[in-house]
C-alpha positions in Angstrom: -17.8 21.4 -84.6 -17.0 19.2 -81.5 -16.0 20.9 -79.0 -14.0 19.6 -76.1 -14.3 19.5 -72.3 -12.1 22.7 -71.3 -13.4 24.8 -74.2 -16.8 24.2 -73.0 -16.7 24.4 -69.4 -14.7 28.1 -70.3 -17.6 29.1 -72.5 -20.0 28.1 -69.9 -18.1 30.2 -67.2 -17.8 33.2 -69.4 -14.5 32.8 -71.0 -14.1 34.0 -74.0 -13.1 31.0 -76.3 -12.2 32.6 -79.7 -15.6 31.3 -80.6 -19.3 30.7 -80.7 -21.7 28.1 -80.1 -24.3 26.9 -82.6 -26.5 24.4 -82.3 -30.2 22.4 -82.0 -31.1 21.2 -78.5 -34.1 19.1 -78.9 -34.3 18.4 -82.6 -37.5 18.3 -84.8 -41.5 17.8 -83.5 -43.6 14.9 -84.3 -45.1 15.5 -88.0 -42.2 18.2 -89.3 -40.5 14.9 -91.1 -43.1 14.1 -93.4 -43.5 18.4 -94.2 -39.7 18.5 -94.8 -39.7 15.6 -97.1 -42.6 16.9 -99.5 -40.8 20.3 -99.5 -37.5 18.1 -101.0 -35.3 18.5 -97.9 -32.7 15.5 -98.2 -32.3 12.5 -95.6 -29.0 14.7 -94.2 -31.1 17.9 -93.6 -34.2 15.7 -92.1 -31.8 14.0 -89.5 -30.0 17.7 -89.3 -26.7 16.4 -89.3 -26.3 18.7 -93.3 -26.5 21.7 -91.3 -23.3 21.0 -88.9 -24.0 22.1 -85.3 -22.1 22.5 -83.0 -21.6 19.8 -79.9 -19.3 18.6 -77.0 -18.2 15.6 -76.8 -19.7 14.1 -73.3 -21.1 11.1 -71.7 -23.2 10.3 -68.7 -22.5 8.5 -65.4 -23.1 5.0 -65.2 -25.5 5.7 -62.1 -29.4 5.7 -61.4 -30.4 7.9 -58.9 -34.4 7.9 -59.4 -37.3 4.9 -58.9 -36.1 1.5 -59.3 -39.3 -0.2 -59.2 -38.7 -3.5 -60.4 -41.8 -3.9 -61.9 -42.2 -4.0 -65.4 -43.6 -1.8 -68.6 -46.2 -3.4 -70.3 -48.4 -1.9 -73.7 -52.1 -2.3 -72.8 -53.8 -1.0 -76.5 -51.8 -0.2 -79.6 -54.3 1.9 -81.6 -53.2 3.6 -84.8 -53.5 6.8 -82.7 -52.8 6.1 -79.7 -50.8 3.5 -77.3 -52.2 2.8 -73.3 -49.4 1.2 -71.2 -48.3 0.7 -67.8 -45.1 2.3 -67.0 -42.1 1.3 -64.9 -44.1 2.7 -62.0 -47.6 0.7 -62.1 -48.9 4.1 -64.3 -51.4 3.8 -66.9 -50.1 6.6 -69.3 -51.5 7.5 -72.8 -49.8 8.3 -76.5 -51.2 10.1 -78.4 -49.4 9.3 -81.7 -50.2 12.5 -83.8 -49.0 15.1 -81.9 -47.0 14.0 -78.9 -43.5 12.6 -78.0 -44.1 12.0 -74.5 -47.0 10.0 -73.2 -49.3 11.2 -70.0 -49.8 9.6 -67.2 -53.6 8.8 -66.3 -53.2 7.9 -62.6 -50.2 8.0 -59.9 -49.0 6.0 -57.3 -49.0 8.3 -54.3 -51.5 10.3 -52.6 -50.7 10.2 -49.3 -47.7 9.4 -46.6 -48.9 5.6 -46.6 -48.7 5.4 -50.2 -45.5 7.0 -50.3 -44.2 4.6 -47.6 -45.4 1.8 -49.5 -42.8 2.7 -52.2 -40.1 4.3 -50.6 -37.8 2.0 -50.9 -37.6 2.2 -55.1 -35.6 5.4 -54.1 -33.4 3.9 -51.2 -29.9 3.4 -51.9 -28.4 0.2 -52.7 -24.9 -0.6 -54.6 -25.9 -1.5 -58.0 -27.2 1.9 -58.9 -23.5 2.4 -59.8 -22.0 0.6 -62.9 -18.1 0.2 -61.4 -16.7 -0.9 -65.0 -18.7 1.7 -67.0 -17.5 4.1 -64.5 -13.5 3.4 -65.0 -14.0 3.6 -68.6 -15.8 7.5 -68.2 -12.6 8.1 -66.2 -10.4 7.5 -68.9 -12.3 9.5 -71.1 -12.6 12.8 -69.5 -8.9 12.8 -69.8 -9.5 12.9 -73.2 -11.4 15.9 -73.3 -14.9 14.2 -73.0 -17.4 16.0 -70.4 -19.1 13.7 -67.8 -22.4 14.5 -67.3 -24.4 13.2 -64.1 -28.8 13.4 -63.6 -30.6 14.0 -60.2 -34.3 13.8 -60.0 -35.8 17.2 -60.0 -37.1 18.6 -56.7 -40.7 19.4 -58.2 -40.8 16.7 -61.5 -40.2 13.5 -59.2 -42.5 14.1 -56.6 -45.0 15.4 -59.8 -44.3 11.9 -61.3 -45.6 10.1 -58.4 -48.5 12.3 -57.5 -49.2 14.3 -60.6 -49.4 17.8 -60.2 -52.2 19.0 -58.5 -51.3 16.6 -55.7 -48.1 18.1 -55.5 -49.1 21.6 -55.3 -51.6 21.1 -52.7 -49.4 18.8 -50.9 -46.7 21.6 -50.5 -49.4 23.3 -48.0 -51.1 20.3 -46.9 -48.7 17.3 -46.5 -45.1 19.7 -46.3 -43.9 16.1 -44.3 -44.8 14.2 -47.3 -42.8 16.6 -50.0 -39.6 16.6 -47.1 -39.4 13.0 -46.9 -39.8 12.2 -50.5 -37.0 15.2 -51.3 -35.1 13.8 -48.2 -35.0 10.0 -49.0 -34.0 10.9 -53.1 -31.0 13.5 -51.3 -29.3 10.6 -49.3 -29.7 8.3 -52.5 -28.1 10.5 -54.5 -25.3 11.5 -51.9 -24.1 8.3 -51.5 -23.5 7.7 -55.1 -21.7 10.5 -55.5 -19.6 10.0 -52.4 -19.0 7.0 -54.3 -18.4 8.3 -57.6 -15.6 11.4 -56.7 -12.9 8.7 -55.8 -13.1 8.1 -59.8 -14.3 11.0 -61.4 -15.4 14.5 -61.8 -18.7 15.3 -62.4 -19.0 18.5 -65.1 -22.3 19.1 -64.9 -25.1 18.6 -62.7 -28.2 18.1 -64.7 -32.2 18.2 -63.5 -35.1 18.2 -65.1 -38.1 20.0 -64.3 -40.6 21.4 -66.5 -42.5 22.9 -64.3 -43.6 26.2 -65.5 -46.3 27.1 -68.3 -46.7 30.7 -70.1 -48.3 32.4 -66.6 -45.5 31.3 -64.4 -44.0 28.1 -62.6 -46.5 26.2 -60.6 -44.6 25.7 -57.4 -43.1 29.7 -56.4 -40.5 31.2 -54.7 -41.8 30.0 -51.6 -41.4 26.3 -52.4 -38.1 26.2 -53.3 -36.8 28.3 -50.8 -38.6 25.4 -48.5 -38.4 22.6 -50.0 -36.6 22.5 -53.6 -33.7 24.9 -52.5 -32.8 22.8 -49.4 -32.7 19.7 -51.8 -30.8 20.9 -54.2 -28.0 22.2 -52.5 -28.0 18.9 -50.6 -26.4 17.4 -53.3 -24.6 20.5 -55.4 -22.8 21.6 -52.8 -20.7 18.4 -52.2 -20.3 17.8 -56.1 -18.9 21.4 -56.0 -16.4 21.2 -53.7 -15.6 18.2 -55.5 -15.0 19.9 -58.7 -18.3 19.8 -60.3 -18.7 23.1 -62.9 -21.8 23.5 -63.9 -25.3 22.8 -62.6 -28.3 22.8 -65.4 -31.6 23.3 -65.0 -34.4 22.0 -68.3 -37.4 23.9 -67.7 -40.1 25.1 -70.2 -42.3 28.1 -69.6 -42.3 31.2 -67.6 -39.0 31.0 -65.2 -38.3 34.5 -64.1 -40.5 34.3 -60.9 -38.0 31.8 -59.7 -34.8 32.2 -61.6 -33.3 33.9 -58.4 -34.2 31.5 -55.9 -32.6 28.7 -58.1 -29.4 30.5 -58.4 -29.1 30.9 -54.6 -29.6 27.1 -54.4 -26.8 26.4 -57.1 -28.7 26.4 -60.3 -25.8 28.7 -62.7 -27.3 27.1 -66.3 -31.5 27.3 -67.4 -32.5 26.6 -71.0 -34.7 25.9 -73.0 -35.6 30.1 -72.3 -39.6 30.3 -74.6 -39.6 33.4 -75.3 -43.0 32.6 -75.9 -43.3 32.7 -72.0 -41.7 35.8 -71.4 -38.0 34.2 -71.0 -35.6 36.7 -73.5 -32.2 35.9 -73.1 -31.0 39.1 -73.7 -32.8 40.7 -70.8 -31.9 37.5 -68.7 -28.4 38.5 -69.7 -28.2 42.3 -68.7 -29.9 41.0 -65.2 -28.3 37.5 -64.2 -24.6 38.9 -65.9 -22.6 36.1 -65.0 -24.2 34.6 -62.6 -26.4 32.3 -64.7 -25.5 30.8 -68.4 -28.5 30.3 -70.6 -29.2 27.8 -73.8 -31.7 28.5 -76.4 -33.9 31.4 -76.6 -34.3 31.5 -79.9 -38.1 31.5 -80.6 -39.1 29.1 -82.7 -41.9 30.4 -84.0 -40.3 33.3 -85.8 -39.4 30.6 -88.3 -42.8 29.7 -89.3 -42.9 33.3 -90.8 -40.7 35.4 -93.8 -37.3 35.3 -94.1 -37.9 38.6 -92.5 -39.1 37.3 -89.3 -36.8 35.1 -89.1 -34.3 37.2 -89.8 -35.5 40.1 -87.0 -35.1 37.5 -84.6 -31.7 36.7 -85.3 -30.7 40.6 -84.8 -32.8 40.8 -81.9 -30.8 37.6 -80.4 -27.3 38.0 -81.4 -26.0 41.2 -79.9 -23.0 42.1 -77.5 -24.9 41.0 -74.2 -25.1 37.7 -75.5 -21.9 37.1 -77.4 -18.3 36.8 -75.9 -19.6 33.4 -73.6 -22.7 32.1 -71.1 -25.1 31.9 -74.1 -25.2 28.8 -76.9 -27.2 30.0 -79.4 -30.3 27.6 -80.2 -34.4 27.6 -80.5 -36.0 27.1 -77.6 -37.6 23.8 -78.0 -38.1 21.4 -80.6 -38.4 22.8 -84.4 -42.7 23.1 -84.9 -44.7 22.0 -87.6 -44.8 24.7 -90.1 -41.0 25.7 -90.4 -40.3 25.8 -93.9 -37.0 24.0 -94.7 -36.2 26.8 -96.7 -37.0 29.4 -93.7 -34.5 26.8 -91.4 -32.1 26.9 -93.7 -31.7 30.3 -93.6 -32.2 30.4 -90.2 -28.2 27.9 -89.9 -27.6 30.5 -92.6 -27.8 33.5 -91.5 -27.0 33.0 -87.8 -23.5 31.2 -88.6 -22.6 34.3 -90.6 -23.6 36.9 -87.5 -22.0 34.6 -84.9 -18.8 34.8 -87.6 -19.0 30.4 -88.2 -18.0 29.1 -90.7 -20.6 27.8 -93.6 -21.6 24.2 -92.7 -19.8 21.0 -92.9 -22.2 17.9 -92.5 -21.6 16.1 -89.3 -23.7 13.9 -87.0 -26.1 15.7 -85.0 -25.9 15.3 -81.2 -28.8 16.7 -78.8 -27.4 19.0 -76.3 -30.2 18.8 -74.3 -28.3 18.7 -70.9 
């Protein structure tokens, strides 16, 4: 099912909508394809759109708040397991082709204030960051019930993509200067395009990326973001607030609960992917946050690489009364892993569209709600 702007947004806010929401955020992992297709899953149940899941209808702004570097990606060494490139920001990064989506970067650009000030002005502000034409058009759409979503670069992931990440976590007690300025220059950036952007449209929902905690716990603490991360993020959130903006989302693998709190004090009121994996269980996240914080996912994926059984325990364990009723889409909580049986996934749409009382499936396209 599409959903629509308003019946989202409600959901999301803890209104009650009449219904629930079902759906995949990421999609499948690099290698479950070719398992699927010796197991005889069809072309409509590899792509998932055979298994109808839910979506809204939305559409980003037309706007770049991060790097503009003007320099140019180049591939280095195509191997037949792995590609070595430079990257819009001068980084030598590795693919490895077997097992990974993302590549890695092998060396960053900053180090130090002088390096930093060397680059500062890929995040200055200038008036071609905003599409004016693109932007009309989004206008006219949200009318229509589509949701506008809008990015900001997160307050730990871009100052991790220029220095990496042992940098930054040393340079939050050696080089604080360094981390304010970098957070500082991206705030004004992004201030001005919104300031910009509200004399045509409403922003829905705030979106920033992260990722930065692992199965022990986030690698920059409470500490931090009250300092530094908190300070940026309300920078921008609270104007898009006032303005009308909804929701603010926050993509962050791993072990969140050391900082969930600090997060919602700086405006933070949506965190997915939740691994329970990494201690994140939506239903206890639920009972504790109540309404102040919406979650996405939480469904661990691995319990489909068991029985039916499994798979079915985790369903129960998921779908209860704390988080039915709105403030929860039901999804795994990352990409679908290699060993999922189709038939296990199967019953996984299955079952969980019968206890969230869906309707079977109708084939539709799949759309990542990854936001």
């Amino acid at each position: 099912m599409i959903w629509n702007r308003e019946d989202y947004l409600a959901h999301m806010r803890f209104s009650y909508t009449g219904k629930e929401m079902f759906t995949e955020l990421f999609g499948l992992l690099v290698g479950l394809e070719k398992e699927w297709r010796q197991q005889g899953a069809s072309e409509q149940e590899i792509d998932l759109s055979a298994f109808g899941w839910d979506s809204v209808r939305y559409a980003t702004l037309p706007i770049r708040c991060g790097a503009i570097t003007g320099l140019e990606p180049r591939v280095l060494e195509d191997t037949p397991t792995y590609t070595l490139s430079i990257d819009e920001m001068g980084r030598t990064k590795k693919l490895i082709k077997s097992s990974a989506t993302i590549p890695l970067p092998l060396d960053y650009p900053v180090k130090n204030m002088d390096d930093w000030l060397k680059i500062k002005h890929w995040y200055t502000f200038r008036e071609d960051r905003v599409d004016w034409e693109a932007l009309d058009n989004l206008a006219a759409r949200q009318k229509e019930g589509t949701l506008i979503l809008a990015h900001m670069p997160g307050g730990f992931d871009e100052p991790r993509q220029l220095m990496g990440e042992e940098e930054l976590c040393l340079a939050f007690y050696e080089q604080p200067e360094l981390i304010e300025d970098i957070l500082k220059t991206i705030s004004e950036t992004c201030l001005k395009i919104y300031e910009r952007v509200a004399s045509r449209v409403t922003v829905d929902c705030l979106c920033v990326h992260e990722d930065m905690a692992g199965k022990s716990g986030p690698l920059a603490g409470p500490a931090q973001i009250e300092e530094f991360i908190g300070p940026y993020y309300r920078s921008i959130w609270e104007p898009l607030h006032a303005a009308g903006s909804t929701l603010f989302s926050q993509d962050s693998d791993g072990n969140m609960n050391a900082v969930i709190e600090p997060f919602i004090q700086a405006g933070v009121n949506v965190f997915y992917p939740c691994e329970p994996a990494a201690g994140m269980d939506i239903v206890e996240l639920r009972r504790k946050y109540g309404t102040r914080a919406a979650f996405k996912g939480g469904i661990d994926k691995h319990a489909l690489r068991g029985t039916l059984a499994d798979v079915e325990a985790e369903l129960n364990r998921k779908i209860c009364p704390e988080t039915m009723g709105g403030g929860v889409i039901f999804a795994l909580d990352h990409r679908i892993p290699n060993g999922v049986p189709i038939e296990n996934y199967r019953y996984y749409v299955r079952r969980g569209r019968e206890m969230l009382g869906l309707p079977p499936a109708e084939p539709s396209p799949f759309v990542r709600m990854a936001f």
